[in-house]
Backbone and ligand atoms as CSV (ligand in chain L), in Angstrom:
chain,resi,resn,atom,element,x,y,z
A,1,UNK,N,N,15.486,1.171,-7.204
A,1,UNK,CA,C,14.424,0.622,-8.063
A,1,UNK,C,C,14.797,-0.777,-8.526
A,2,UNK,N,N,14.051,-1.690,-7.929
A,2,UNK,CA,C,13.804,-2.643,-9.306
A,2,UNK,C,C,13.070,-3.062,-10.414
A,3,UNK,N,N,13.630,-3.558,-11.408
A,3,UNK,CA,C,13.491,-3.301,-12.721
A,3,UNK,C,C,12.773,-4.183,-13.093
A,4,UNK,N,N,11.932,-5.536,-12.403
A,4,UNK,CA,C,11.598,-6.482,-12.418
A,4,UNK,C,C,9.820,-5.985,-11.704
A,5,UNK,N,N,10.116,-4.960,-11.136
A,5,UNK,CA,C,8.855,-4.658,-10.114
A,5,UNK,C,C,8.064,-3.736,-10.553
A,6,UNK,N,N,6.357,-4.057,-10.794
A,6,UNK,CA,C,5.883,-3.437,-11.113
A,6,UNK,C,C,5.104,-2.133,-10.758
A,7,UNK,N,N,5.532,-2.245,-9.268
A,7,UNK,CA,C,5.335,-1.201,-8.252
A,7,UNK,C,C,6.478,-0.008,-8.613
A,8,UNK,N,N,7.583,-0.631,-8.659
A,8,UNK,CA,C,8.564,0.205,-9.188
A,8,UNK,C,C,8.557,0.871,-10.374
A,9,UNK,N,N,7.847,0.281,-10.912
A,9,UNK,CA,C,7.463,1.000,-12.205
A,9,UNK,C,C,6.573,2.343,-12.284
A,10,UNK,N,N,5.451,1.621,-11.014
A,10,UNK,CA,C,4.235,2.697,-11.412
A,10,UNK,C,C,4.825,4.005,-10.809
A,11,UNK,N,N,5.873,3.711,-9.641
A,11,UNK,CA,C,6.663,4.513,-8.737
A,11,UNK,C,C,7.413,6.250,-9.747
A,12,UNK,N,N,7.835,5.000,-10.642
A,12,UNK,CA,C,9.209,6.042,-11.322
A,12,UNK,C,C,8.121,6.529,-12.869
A,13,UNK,N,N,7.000,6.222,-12.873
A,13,UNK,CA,C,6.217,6.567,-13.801
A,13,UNK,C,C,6.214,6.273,-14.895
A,14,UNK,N,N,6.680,4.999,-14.874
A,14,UNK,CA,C,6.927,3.695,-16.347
A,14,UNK,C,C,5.828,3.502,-16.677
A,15,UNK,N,N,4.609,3.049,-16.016
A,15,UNK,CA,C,3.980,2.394,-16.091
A,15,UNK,C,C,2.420,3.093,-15.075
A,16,UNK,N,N,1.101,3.856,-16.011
A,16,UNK,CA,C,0.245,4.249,-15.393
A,16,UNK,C,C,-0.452,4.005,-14.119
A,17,UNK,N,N,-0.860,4.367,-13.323
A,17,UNK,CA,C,-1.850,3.805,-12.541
A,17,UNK,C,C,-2.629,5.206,-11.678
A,18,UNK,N,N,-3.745,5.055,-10.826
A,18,UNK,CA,C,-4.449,6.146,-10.194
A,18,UNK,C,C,-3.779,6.342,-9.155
A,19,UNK,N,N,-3.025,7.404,-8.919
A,19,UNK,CA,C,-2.415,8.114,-7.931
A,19,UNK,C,C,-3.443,8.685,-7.365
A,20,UNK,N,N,-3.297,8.350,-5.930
A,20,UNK,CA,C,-4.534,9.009,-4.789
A,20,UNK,C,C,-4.119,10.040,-4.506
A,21,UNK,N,N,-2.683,9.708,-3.681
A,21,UNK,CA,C,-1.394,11.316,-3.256
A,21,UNK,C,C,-0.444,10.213,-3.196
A,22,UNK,N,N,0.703,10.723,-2.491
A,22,UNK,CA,C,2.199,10.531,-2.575
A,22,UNK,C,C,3.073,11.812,-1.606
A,23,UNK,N,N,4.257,11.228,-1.095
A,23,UNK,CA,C,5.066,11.705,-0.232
A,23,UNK,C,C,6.024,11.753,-0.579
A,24,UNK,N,N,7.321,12.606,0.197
A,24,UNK,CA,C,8.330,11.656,-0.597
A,24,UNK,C,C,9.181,10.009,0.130
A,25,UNK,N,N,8.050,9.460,1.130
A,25,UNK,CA,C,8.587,8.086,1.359
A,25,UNK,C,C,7.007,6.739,0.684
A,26,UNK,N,N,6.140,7.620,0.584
A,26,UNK,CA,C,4.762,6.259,-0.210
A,26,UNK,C,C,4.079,7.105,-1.219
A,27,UNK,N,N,3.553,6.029,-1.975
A,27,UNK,CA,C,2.506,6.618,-2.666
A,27,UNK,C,C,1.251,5.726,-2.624
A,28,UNK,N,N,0.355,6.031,-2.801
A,28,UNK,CA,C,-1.025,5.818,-2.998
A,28,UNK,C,C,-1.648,5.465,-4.255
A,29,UNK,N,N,-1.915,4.111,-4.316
A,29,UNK,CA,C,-2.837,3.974,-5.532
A,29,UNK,C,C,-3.613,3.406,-5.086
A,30,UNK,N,N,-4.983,3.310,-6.419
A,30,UNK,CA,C,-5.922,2.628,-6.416
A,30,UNK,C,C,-5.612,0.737,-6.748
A,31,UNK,N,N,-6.388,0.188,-6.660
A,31,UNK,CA,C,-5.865,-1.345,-6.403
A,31,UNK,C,C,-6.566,-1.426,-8.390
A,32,UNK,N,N,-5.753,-2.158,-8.504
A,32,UNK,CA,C,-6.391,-2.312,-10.430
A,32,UNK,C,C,-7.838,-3.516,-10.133
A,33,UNK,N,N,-7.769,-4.317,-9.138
A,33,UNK,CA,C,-8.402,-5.345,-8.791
A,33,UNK,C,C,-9.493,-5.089,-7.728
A,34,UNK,N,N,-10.258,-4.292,-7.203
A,34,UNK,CA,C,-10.827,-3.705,-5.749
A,34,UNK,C,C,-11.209,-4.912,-5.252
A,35,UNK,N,N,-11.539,-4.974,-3.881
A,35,UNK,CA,C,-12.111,-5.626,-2.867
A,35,UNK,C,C,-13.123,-5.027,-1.889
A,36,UNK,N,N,-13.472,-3.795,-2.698
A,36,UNK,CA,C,-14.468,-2.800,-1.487
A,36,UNK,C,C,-14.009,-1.729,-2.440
A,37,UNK,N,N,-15.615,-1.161,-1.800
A,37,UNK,CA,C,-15.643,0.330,-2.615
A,37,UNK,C,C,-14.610,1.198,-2.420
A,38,UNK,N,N,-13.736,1.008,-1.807
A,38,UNK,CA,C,-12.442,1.890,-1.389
A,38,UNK,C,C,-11.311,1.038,-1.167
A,39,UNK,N,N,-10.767,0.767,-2.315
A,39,UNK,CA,C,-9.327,-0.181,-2.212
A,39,UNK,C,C,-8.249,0.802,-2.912
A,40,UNK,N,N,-7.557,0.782,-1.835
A,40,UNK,CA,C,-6.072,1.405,-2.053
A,40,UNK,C,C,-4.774,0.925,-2.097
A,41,UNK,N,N,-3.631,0.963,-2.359
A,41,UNK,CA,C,-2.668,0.013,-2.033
A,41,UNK,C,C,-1.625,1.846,-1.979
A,42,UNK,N,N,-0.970,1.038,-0.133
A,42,UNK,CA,C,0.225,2.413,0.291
A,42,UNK,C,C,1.311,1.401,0.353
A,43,UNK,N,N,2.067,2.240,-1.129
A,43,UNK,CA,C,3.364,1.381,-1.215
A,43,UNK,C,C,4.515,2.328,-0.757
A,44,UNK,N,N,5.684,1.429,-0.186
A,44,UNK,CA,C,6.799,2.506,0.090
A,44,UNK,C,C,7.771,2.665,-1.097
A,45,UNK,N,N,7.992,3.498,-1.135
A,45,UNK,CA,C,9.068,4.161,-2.530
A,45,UNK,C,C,10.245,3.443,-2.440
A,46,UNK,N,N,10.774,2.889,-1.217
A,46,UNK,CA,C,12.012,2.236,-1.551
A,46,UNK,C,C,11.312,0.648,-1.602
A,47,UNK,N,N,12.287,0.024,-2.790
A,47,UNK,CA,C,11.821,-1.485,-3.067
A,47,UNK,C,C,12.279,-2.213,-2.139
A,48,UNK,N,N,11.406,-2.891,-1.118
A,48,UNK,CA,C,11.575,-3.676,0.053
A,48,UNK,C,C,10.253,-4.816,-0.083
A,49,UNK,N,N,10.580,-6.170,-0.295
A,49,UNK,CA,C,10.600,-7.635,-0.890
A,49,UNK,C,C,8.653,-7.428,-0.122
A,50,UNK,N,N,9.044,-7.574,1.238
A,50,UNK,CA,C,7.828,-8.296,2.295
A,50,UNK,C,C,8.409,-7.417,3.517
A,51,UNK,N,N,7.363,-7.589,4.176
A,51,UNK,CA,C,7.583,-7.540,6.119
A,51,UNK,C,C,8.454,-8.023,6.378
A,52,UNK,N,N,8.560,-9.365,6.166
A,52,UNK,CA,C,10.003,-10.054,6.613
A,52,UNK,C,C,11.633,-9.462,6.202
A,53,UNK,N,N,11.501,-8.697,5.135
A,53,UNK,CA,C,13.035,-8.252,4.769
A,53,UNK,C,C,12.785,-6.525,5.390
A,54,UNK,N,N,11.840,-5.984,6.017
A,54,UNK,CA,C,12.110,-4.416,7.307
A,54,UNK,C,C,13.140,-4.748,7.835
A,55,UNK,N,N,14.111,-3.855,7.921
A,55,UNK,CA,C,15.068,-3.851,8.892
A,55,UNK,C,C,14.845,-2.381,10.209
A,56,UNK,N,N,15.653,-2.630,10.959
A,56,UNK,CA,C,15.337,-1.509,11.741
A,56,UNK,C,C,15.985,-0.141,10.637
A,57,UNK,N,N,16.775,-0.464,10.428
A,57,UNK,CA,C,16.597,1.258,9.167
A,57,UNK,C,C,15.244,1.319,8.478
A,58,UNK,N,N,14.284,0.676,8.590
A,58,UNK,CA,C,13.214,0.941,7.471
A,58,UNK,C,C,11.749,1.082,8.825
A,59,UNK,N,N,12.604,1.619,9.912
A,59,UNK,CA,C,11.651,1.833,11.197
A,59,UNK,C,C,10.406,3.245,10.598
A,60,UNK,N,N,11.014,4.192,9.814
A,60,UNK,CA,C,10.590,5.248,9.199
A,60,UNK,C,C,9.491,5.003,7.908
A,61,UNK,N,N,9.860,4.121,7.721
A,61,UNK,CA,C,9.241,3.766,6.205
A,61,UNK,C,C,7.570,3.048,7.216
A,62,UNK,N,N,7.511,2.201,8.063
A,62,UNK,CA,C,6.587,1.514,8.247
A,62,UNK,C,C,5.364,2.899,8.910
A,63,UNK,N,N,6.279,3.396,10.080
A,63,UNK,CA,C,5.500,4.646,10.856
A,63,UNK,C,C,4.688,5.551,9.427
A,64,UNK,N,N,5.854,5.541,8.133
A,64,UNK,CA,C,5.007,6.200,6.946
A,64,UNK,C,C,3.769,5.993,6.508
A,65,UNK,N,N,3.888,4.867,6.116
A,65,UNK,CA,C,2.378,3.707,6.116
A,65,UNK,C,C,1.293,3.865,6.525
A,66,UNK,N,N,1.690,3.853,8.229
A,66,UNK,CA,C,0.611,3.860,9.319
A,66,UNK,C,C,-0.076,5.603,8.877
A,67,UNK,N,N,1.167,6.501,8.958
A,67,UNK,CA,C,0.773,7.990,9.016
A,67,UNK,C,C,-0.458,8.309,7.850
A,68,UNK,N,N,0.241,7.294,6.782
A,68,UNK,CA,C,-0.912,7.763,5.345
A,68,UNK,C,C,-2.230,7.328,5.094
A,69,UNK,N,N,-2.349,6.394,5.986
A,69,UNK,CA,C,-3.499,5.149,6.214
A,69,UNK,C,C,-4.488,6.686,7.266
A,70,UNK,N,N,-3.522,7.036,7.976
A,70,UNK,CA,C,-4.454,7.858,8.378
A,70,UNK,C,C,-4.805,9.623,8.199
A,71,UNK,N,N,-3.835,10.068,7.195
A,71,UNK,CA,C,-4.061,10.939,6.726
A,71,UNK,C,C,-5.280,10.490,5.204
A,72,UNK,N,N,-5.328,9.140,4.615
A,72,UNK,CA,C,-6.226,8.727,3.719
A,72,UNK,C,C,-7.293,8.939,4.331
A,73,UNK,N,N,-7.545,8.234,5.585
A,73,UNK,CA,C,-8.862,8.235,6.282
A,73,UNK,C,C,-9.635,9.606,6.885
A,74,UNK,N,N,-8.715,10.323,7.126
A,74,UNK,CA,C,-8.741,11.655,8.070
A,74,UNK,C,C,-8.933,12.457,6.681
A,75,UNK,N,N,-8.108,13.021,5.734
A,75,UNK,CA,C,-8.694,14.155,5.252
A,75,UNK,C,C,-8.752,13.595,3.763
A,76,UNK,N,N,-8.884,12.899,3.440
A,76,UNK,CA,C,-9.451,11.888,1.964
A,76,UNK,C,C,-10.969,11.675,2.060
A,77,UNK,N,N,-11.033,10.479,2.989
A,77,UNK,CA,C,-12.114,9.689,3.254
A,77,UNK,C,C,-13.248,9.846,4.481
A,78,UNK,N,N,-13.307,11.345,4.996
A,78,UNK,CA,C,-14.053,11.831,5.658
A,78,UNK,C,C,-14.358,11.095,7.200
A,79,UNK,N,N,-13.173,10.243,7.416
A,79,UNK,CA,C,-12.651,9.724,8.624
A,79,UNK,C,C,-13.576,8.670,8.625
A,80,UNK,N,N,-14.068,7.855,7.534
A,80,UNK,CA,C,-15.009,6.423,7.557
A,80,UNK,C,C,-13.906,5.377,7.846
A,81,UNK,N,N,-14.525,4.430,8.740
A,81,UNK,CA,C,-13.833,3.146,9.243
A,81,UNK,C,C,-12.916,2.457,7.949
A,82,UNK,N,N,-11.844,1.135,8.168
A,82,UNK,CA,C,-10.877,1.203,7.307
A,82,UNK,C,C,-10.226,-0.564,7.840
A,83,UNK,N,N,-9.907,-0.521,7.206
A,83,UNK,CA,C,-9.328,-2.080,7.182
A,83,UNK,C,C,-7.696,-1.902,6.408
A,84,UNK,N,N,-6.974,-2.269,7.137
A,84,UNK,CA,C,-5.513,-2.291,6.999
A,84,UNK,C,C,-4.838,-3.876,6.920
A,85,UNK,N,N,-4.482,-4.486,5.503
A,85,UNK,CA,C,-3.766,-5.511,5.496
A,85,UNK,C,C,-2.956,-5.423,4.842
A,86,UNK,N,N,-1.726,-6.842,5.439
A,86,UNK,CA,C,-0.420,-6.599,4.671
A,86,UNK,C,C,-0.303,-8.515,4.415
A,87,UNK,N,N,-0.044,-8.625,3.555
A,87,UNK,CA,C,0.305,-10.285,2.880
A,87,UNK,C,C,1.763,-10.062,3.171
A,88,UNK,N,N,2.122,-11.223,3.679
A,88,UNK,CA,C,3.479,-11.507,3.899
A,88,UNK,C,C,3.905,-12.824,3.315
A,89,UNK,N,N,4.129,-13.366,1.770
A,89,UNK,CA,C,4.582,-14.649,1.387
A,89,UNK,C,C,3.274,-14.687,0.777
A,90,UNK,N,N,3.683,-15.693,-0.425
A,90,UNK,CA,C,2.879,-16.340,-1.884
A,90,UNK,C,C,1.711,-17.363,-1.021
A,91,UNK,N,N,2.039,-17.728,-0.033
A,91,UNK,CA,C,1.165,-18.815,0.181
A,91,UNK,C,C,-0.106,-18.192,0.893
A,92,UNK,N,N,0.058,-17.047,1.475
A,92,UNK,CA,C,-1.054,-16.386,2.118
A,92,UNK,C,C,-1.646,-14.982,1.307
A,93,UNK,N,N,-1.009,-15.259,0.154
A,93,UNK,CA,C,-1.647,-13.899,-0.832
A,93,UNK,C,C,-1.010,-13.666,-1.345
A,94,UNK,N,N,0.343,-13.105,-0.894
A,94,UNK,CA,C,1.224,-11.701,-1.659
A,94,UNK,C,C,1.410,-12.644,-3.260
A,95,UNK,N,N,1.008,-11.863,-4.051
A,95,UNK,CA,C,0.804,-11.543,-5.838
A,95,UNK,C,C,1.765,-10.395,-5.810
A,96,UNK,N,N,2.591,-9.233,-5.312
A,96,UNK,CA,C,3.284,-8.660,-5.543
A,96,UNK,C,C,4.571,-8.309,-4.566
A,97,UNK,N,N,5.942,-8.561,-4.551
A,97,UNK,CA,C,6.764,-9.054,-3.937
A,97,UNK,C,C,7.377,-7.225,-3.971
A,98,UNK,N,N,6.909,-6.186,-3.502
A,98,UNK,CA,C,6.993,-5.035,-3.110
A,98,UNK,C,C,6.023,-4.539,-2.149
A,99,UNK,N,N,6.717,-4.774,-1.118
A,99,UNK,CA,C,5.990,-4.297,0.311
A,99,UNK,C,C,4.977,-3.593,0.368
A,100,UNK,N,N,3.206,-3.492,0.753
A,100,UNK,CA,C,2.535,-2.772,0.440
A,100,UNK,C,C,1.336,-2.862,1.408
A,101,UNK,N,N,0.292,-1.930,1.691
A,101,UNK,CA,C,-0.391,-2.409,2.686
A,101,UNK,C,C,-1.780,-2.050,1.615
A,102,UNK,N,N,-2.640,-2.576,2.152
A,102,UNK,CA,C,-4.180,-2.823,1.572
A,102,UNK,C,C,-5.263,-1.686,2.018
A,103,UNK,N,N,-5.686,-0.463,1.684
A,103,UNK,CA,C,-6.135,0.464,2.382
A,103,UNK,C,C,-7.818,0.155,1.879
A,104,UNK,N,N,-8.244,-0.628,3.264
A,104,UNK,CA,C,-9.753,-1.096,2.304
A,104,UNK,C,C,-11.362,-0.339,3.291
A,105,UNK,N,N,-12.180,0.399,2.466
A,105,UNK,CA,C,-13.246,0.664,3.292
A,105,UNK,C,C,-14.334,0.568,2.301
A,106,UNK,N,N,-15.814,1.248,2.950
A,106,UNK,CA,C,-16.630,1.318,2.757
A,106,UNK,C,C,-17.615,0.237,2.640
A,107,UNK,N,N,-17.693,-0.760,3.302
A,107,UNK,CA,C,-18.087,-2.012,2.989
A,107,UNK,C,C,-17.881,-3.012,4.696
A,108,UNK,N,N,-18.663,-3.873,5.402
A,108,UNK,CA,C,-18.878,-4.195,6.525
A,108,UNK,C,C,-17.890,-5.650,5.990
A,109,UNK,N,N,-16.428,-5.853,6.201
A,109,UNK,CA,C,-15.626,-7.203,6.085
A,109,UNK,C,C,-15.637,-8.006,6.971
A,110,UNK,N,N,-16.379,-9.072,6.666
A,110,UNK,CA,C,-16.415,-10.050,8.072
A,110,UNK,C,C,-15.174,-11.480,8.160
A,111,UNK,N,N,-14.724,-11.300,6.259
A,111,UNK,CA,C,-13.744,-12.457,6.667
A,111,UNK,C,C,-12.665,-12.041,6.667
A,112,UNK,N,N,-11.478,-12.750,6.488
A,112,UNK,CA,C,-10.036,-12.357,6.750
A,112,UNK,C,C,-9.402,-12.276,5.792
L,1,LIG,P1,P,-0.982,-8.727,-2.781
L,1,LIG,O1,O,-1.767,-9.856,-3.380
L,1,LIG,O2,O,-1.181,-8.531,-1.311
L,1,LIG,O3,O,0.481,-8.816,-3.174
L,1,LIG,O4,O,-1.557,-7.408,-3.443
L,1,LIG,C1,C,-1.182,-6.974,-4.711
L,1,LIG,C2,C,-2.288,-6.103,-5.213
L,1,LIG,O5,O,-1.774,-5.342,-6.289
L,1,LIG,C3,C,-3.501,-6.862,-5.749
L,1,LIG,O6,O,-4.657,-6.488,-4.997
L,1,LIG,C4,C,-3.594,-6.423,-7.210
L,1,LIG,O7,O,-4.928,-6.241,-7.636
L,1,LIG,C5,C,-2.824,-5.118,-7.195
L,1,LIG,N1,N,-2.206,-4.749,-8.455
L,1,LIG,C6,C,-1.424,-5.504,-9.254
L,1,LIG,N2,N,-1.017,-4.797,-10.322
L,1,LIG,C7,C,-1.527,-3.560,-10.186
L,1,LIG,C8,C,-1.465,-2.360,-10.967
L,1,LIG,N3,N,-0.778,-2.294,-12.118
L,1,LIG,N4,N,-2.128,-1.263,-10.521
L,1,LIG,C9,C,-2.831,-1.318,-9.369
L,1,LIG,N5,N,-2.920,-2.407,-8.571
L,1,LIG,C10,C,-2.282,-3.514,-8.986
């Protein structure tokens, strides 16, 4: 855990937020900010910066991601289409420096 991170927080239950589900390698929240009627954020439980700091030990952690994105879609979200993003660095988005992917639907996204 870091102690600085507010993901880490919501993680270890410092700090509230809407738990969708959870594993024991991600959990699922709702985004405090939405971008579509269905904004989620699948964070991994261990504190890892960006994409850029995965190492091949964290080969498990990413396949996690992918798995929950589609267990969200499959028995959550009645298998409706889905938009999957990940910000990598301040200059192209990332506002939170704990690895996380963007679980976004219900809504036709035409930009990037
Ligand atoms: P990014 O800009 O890709 O780093 O995404 C960070 C996301 O975290 C943003 O969409 C924020 O709205 C969201 N966020 C920040 N703080 C919280 C929080 N306490 N609970 C839920 N979502 C949050």
């Amino acid at each position: 855990m870091n102690n600085d991170c507010i993901f880490c927080k919501i993680i270890a239950g410092d700090i509230p937020a809407e738990i969708i589900t959870q594993n024991n390698d991600v959990i699922v929240i709702k985004d405090i900010a939405p971008k579509a009627p269905t904004h989620y954020l699948i964070i991994p439980k261990k504190h890892i910066k960006d994409i850029a700091s995965l190492t091949a030990d964290d080969d498990k952690i990413a396949a996690s991601m992918i798995a929950m994105a589609q267990h969200i879609a499959g028995d959550l979200n009645d298998g409706q289409d889905f938009r999957l993003i990940m910000n990598n660095g301040k200059s192209v988005g990332q506002s939170v420096f704990h690895l996380h992917c963007h679980y976004l639907a219900g809504k036709k996204m035409t930009d990037l």
